[in-house]
C-alpha positions, -999 to 999 in steps of 0.1 A, spaced: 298 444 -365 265 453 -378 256 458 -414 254 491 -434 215 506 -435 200 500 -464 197 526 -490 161 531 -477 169 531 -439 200 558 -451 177 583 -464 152 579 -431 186 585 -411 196 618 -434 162 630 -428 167 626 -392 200 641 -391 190 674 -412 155 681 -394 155 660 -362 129 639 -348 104 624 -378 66 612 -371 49 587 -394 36 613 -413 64 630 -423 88 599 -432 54 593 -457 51 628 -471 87 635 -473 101 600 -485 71 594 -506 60 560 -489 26 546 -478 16 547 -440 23 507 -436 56 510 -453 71 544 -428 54 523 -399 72 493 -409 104 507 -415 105 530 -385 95 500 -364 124 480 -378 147 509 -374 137 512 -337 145 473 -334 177 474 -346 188 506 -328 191 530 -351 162 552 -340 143 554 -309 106 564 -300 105 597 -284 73 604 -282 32 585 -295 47 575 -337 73 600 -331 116 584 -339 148 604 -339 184 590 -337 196 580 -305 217 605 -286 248 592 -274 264 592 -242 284 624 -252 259 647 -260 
């Protein structure tokens, strides 16, 4: 079973969930983080599934197979 997101990764996913797909730019302005730090943690998200690259620096949650 995988572990819980952390508290950081949570907000990133609420973000998501409320307004849909997120670029780098956005996580920054509307989480309040530095350019490395949204790249970093969207990258990290994307590893371990919990977003997916739709698009050039653009992530949303993964749609699942019943949508």
């Amino acid at each position: 079973m995988a572990a819980p997101p952390t508290p950081l990764r949570k907000k990133v996913l609420d973000l998501m969930t409320e307004e849909g797909a997120q670029n780098v730019t956005d996580i920054m302005k509307k989480l309040s983080m530095s350019n490395g730090s949204a790249r970093s943690i969207l990258i990290k998200m994307k590893e371990s599934g919990l977003v997916e690259r739709v698009s050039h620096g653009t992530y949303n949650i993964p749609k699942s197979d019943s949508d």
